[in-house]
MIMIBA-850181 format. One line per 3 residues: number of its first residue (from 1); their letters; for each residue x, y, z of C-alpha. Coordinates in steps of 0.5 Angstrom, whole numbers. Example, Ala and Ser with C-alpha at 12.3 -4.5 7.8 and 13.67 -1.06 7.14 Angstrom:
1 = AS = 25,-9,16 | 27,-2,14
END
This chain:
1 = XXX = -101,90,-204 | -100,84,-209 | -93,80,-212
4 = XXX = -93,85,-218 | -92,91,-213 | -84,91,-213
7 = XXX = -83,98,-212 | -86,103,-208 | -90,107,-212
10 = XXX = -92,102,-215 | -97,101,-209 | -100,108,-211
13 = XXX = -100,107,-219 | -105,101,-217 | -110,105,-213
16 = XXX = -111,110,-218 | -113,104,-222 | -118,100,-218
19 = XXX = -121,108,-214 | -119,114,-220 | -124,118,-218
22 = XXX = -123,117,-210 | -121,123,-206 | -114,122,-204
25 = XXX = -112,127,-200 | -116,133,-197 | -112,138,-196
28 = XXX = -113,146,-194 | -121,144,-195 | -119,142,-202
31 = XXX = -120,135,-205 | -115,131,-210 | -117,125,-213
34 = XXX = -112,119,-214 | -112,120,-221 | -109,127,-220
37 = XXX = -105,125,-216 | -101,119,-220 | -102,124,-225
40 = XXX = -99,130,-223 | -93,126,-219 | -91,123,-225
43 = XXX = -92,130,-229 | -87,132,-224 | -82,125,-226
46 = XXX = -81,126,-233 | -79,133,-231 | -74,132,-226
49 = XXX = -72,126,-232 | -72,133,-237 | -67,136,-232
52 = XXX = -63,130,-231 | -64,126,-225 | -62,120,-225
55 = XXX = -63,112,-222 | -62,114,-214 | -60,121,-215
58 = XXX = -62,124,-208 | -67,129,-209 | -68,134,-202
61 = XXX = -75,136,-200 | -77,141,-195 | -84,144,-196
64 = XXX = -88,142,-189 | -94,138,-189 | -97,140,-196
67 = XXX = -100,137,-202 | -94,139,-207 | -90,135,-201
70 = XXX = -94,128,-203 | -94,129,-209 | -86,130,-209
73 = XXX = -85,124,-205 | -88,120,-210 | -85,124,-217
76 = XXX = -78,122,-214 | -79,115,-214 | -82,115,-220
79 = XXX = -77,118,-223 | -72,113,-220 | -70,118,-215
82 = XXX = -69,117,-207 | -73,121,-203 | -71,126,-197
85 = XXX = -75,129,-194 | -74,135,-189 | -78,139,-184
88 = XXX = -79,146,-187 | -78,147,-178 | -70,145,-180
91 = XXX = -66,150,-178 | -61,153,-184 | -54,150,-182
94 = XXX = -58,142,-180 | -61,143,-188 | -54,145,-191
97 = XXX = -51,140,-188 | -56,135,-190 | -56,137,-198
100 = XXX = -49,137,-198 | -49,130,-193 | -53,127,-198
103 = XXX = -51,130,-205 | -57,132,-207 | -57,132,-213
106 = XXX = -65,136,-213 | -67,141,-207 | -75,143,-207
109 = XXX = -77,148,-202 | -79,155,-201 | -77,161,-203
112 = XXX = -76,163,-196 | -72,158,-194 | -67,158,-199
115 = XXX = -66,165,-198 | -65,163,-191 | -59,158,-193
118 = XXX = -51,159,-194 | -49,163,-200 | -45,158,-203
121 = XXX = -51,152,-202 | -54,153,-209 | -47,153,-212
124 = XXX = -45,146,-210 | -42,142,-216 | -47,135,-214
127 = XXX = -54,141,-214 | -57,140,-221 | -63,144,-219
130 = XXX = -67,148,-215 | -75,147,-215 | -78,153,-212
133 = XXX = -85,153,-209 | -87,160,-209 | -82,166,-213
136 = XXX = -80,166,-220 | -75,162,-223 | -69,165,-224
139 = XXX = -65,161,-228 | -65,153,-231 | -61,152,-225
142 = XXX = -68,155,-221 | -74,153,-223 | -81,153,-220
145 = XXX = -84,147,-218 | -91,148,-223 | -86,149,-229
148 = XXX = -82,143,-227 | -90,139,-228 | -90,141,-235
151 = XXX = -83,139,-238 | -83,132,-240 | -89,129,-244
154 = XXX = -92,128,-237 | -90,120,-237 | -83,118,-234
157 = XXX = -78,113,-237 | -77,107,-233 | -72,107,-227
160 = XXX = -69,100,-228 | -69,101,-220 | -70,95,-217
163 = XXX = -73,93,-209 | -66,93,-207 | -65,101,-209
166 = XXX = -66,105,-205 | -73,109,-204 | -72,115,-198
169 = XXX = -66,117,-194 | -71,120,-187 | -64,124,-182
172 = XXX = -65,123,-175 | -62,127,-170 | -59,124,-164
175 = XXX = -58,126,-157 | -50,129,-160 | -48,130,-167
178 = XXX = -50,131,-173 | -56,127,-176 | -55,121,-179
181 = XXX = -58,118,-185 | -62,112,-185 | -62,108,-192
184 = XXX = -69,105,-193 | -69,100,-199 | -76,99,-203
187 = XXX = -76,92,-201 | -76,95,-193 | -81,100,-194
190 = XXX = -86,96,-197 | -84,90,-192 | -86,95,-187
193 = XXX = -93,97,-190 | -96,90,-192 | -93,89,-184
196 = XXX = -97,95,-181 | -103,93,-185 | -104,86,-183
199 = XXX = -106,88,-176 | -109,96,-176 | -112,94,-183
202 = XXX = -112,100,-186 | -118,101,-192 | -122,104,-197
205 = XXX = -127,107,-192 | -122,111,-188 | -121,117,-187
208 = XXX = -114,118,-184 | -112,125,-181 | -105,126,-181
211 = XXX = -102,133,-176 | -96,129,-175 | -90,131,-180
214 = XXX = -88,128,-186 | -81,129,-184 | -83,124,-178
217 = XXX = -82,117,-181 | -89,116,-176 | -93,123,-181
220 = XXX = -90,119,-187 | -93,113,-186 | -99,115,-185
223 = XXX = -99,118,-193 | -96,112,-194 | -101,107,-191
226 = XXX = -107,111,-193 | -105,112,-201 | -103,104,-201
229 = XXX = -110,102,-198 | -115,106,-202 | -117,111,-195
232 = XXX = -117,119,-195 | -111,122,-192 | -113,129,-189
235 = XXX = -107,132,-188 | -107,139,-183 | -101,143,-183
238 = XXX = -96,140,-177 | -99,141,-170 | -105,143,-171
241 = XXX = -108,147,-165 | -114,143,-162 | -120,147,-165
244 = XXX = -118,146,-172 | -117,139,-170 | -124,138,-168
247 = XXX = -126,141,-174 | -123,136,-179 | -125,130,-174
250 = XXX = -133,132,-176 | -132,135,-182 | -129,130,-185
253 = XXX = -132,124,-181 | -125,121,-179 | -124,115,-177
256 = XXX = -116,114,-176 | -112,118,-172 | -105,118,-171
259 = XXX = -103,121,-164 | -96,123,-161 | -98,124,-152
262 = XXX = -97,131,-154 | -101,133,-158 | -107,128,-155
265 = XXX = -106,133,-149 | -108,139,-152 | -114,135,-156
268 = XXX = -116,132,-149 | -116,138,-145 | -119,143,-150
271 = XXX = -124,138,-153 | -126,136,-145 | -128,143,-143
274 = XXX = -133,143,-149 | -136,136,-148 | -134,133,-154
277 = XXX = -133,126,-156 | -131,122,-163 | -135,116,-163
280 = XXX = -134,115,-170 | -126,116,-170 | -125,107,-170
283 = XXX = -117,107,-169 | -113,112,-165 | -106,110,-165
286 = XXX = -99,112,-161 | -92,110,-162 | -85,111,-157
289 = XXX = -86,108,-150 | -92,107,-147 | -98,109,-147
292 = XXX = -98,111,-140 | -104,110,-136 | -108,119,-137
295 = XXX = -106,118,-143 | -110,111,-144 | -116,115,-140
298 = XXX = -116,121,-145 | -116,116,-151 | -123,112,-148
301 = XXX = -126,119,-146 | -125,122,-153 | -125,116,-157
304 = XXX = -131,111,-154 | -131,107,-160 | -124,106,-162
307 = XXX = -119,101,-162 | -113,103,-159 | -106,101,-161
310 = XXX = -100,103,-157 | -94,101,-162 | -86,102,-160
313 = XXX = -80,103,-165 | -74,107,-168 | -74,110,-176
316 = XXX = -68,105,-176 | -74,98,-177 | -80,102,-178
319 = XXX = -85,99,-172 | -82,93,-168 | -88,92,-163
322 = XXX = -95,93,-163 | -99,92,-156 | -107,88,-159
325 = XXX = -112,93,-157 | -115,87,-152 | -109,88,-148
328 = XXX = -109,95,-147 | -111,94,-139 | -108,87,-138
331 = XXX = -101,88,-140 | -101,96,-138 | -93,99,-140
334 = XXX = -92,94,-144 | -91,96,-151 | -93,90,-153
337 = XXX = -91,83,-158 | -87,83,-165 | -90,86,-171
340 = XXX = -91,80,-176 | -85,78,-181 | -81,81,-174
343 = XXX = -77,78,-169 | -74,81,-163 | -70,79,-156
346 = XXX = -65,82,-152 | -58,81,-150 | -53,83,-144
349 = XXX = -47,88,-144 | -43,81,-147 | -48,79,-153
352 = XXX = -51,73,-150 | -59,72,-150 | -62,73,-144
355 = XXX = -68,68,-144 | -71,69,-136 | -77,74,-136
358 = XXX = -76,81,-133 | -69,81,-134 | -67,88,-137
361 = XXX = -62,87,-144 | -61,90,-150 | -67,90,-156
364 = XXX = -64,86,-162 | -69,86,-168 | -70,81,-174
367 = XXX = -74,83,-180 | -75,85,-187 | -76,92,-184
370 = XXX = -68,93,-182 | -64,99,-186 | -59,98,-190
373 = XXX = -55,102,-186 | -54,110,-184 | -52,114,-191
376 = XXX = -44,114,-192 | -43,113,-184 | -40,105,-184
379 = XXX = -38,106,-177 | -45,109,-174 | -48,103,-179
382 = XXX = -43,97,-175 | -45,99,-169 | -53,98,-170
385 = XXX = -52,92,-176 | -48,86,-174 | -48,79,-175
388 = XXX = -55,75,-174 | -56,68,-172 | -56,66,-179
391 = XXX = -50,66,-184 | -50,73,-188 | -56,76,-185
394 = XXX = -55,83,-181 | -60,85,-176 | -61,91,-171
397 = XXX = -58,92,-164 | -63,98,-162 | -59,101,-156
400 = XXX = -65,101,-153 | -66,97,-146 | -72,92,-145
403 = XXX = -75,87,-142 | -79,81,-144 | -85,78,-139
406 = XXX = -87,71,-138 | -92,73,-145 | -87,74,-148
409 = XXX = -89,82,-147 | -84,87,-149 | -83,93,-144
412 = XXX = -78,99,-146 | -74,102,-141 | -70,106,-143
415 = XXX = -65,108,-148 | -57,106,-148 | -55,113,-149
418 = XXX = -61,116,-144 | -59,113,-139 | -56,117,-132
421 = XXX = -51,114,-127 | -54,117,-120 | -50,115,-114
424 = XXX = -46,110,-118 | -52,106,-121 | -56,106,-127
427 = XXX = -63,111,-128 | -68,110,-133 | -71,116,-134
430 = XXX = -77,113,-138 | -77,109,-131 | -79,116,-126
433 = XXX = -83,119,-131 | -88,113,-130 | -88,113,-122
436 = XXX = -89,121,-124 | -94,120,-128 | -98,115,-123
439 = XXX = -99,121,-118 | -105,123,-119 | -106,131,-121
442 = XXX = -99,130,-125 | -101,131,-133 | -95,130,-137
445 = XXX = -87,129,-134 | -80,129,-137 | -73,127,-132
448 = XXX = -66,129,-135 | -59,128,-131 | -55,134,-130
451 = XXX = -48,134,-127 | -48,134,-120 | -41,135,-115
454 = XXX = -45,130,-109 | -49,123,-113 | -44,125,-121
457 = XXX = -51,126,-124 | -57,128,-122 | -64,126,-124
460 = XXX = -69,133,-125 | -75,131,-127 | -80,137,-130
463 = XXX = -87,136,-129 | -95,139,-132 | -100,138,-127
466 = XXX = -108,138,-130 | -113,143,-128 | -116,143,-121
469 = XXX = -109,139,-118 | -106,144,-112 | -99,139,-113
472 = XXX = -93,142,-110 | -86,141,-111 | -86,138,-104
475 = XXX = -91,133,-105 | -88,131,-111 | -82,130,-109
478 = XXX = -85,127,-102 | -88,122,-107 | -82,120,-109
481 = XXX = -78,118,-103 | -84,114,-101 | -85,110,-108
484 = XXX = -77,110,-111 | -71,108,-109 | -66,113,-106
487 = XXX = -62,114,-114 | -68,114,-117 | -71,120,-113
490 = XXX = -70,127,-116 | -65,132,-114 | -71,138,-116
493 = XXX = -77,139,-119 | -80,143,-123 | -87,145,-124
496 = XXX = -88,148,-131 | -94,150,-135 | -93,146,-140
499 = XXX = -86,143,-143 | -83,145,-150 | -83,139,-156
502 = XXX = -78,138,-162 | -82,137,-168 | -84,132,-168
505 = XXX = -88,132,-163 | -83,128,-156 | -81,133,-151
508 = XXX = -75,136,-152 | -69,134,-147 | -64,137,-150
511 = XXX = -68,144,-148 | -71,141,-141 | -63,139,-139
514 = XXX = -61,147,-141 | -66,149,-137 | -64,145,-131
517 = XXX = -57,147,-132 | -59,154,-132 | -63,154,-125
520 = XXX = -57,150,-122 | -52,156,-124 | -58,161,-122
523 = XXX = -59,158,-116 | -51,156,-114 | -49,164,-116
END
C-alpha cells in the first residue's frame, strides 16, 4: 500500500495498474483478471450511482462465495456506499432484521432468498433497489445485477468519501440477542491490511484458497488482502468437502491456506488416508483461540514446508495477536504477540493494569484497527470503547480474559460471557477443552454449561475421537478427575461422531447447550 491509497478501493485500482493482465480470482475453474475486475465493479458503481446510491448509503450483500460477491464488494465502495455483506446461509428473519437494522438502501441477492423474506421487505421506505442475481427483473425497483453492470457510463463519479466514512458494517452474532453491527472506517480497514501484510507477506506469486465465508471478517480479509497484494484468490464455495480441496490445492499450486480448526480436521483426515501431502503450500494460518497441539501436528504432516501462523482477534479490531511461526513449539497455547501499529494489556474487574506475568485480567486493545462502534447501538459501543490512556483516544475492551507470560506472550482463556460458575468458582471452558484435547484418542472438544440443581451450573464437555482411539466415556471422565480440579471436571460427557458448526467454521455452542439440556431432561423424565 502507499500514501495515495486513502480509501480502500483504491488498493484494488492500482493493482490493476501494475498487473492488468494477472488473474485476480479463479473461481468455478474460471479465471478473471485484475483488469476485469476493476472494470466490471466500477461498471456496477456507476449503475448504483444511475439508481441513486448515495455517499455512505448501505448496500446489503447476500450471494455466498462467489465472483459477483467480489465484484459487489468492491462496486459499493466505488460508489461511495458501505458494504454489508451477509452469508447467503443467513436464516430469513436475521436478514430482514439486518436490511431494515442497517436501512440499506440496496439489497443484492438470489432470487430464492428474496422470495424467502417477509412480504413487506421490498417495500420499505429506505430500500431504493432490489438487485437479483438470477430471475428477471420485474420493476425499476428490481433489477438484475447484469443490467445493473450496464447503466451508467461504466466509470462512477467521485464519492467525496474520506478515510474516516465508513467502508463495511460486517453483524456479528452473540451468545443472545440480536447481531450487531460493526462500523469499519476505510482508515480501520486499510490500517489492518498494511498490519496484516508486515508480517504474513502476502505477494504477487500467491495463490490463496479461500473456503472461508466472505461474510466472516476472516474469508473477507482473505479477498482483501489478496487483491491488495497482487496474489491470485481461488475462491471455493463455503467449506468445501475435502476432496475438491485437494483438488484446488494441486491444481492451482496454492501456496496460502487460511484454515478454521474444523475444516483442517476433515482435509487432514481425508488427505491422510490417501497419503497426500502439500509441499508447496508456504503458509497455513489460523485464527481464534489457539492452535492446540493435534491440530499443529496435523498442519506439519499436511504442510512440511509451511510457515504456521497461529493468530487471535474478534471482527471489533480485526487481528490483535499473531504468534511468529519460530514460536510454534516454544510458546504452545500462546496466541502470541501484538500485531504491528497495535498494543494491548489486561485489567481486573476494577479497571487497573495488571503487570505481574500469569495474572488473568480483561484484554484491552489500542491501534489503528479499533471500530468506530456498533451501528446505531451506543450502549452496546460503551460498554466496548472507553477512555485510553490518552486524551480523546477510545480504545477497546475485548471482554476476553487473558494473560501475559514473562515474554510478553498472550494466552486466551476464555470469554467474559463464556464463562460458567461451577460450584461457585469461575470455569473456563476453552480451559477444559484443552486438557481434553491433550488425551490422546481425542480429535476435537467443546465444553458448555447447563443448569444444574446440585454445583448451579455444570460443565458438558461433547467430544470426537480420532480413528483407531477405543476411548470411553468413562476413561475420559477418569482422565479428568485425575488432571483437573474438582469444578473443573464435567458432570457428563458425550462422544459424538462429529460436532455441529456455525457458519463460519467455530462449532456451534448454542446447539451443543440444546443437546445437553435434551439429554438432561431425557434422562431426569
Amino acid at each position: 500500500m502507499k500514501a495515495s491509497e486513502v480509501l480502500l478501493q483504491d488498493v484494488l485500482e492500482a493493482r490493476n495498474g501494475q498487473h492488468p493482465d494477472k488473474a485476480a480470482i479463479i473461481y468455478a475453474d474460471e479465471t478473471y483478471t485484475y483488469a476485469q475486475l476493476d472494470e466490471a465493479s466500477a461498471r456496477l458503481a456507476a449503475g448504483l450511482q444511475v439508481n441513486g446510491l448515495q455517499r455512505q448509503d448501505r448496500v446489503v450483500l447476500c450471494l455466498g462465495n462467489r465472483v459477483e460477491t467480489v465484484c459487489a464488494f468492491w462496486g459499493v465502495l466505488k460508489a461511495g456506499g458501505v458494504v454489508v455483506n451477509v452469508g447467503l446461509e443467513t436464516l430469513a428473519d436475521s436478514l430482514d432484521y439486518i436490511v431494515r437494522d442497517a436501512e440499506a438502501s440496496v439489497l443484492i441477492t438470489t432470487s430464492e432468498k428474496l422470495t424467502s423474506l417477509r412480504a413487506d421487505t421490498a417495500r420499505l421506505s429506505h430500500l431504493k433497489l432490489i438487485v437479483l442475481l438470477d430471475g428477471e427483473a420485474g420493476s425499476t425497483h428490481v433489477q438484475t445485477f447484469e443490467s445493473l453492470l450496464g447503466q451508467g457510463a461504466g466509470v462512477p463519479l467521485p464519492s467525496g468519501n474520506l478515510d474516516l466514512d465508513l467502508a463495511a458494517i460486517i453483524y456479528t452474532s452473540g451468545s443472545t440477542g440480536m447481531p450487531k453491527g460493526v462500523m469499519l472506517t476505510h482508515r480501520n480497514m486499510l490500517a489492518a491490511l498494511g498490519s496484516l501484510h508486515t508480517y504474513l507477506g502476502y505477494n504477487e506469486t500467491d495463490n490463496v484458497l479461500c473456503s472461508l465465508p466472505l461474510s466472516f471478517d476472516y474469508g473477507l480479509y482473505q479477498m482483501i488482502m489478496a487483491m491488495s497484494a497482487g496474489a491470485t484468490l481461488v475462491l471455493e464455495k463455503e467449506f468445501t468437502w475435502p476432496i475438491f480441496l485437494i483438488k484446488k490445492i494441486r491444481q492451482y499450486q496454492v501456496t496460502v491456506i487460511p484454515f478454521v480448526p474444523t475444516m483442517l480436521v476433515l482435509l487432514h483426515e481425508y488427505a491422510r488416508k490417501r497419503e497426500a501431502i502439500f509441499p508447496d503450500v508456504r503458509m497455513v494460518t489460523n485464527t481464534g483461540a489457539a492452535l492446540k497441539a493435534p491440530h499443529i501436528a496435523q498442519m506439519k504432516a499436511l504442510f512440511p514446508q509451511a510457515q504456521i501462523y497461529s493468530m487471535y482477534g474478534l471482527t471489533e479490531c480485526k487481528r490483535c495477536t499473531y504468534l511468529p511461526p519460530e514460536d510454534i513449539d516454544s510458546k504452545p497455547g500462546s496466541v502470541g504477540i501484538a500485531i504491528p501499529n497495535t498494543e494491548l494489556w489486561l485489567v481486573d474487574d476494577e479497571d487497573r493494569l495488571i503487570d505481574e506475568p500469569h495474572q488473568v485480567g480483561q484484554l484491552v486493545i489500542r491501534g489503528a484497527t479499533v471500530m468506530a462502534g456498533y451501528w446505531r447501538n451506543p450502549a452496546a459501543t460503551a460498554l466496548k470503547l472507553k477512555p485510553g490512556r490518552y486524551p480523546g483516544e477510545s480504545v477497546l475492551y475485548t471482554g476476553d480474559y487473558c494473560s501475559l507470560d514473562e515474554d510478553g506472550y498472550l494466552y486466551f482463556r476464555g470469554r467474559m460471557d463464556h464463562m460458567i460458575k461451577s460450584r461457585g468458582m469461575k470455569v473456563s471452558p476453552s480451559e477444559v477443552e484443552g486438557y481434553l484435547y491433550a488425551i490422546d484418542g481425542i480429535e476435537a472438544a467443546a465444553v458448555v454449561g447447563v443448569d444444574h440443581a446440585a454445583v448451579g451450573e455444570g460443565l458438558w464437555a461433547f467430544v470426537t475421537l480420532a480413528q483407531g482411539s477405543q476411548l470411553t466415556v468413562a476413561q475420559v471422565l477418569e482422565r479428568c478427575r485425575q488432571g483437573l480440579e474438582a469444578h473443573k471436571v464435567p458432570l457428563s460427557i458425550t462422544i459424538e461422531s462429529s460436532l455441529p458448526r456455525t457458519a463460519n467454521g467455530k462449532f456451534d455452542l448454542q446447539q451443543l447447550q440444546r443437546m445437553a439440556c435434551n439429554t438432561q431432561l431425557a434422562v431426569a423424565g
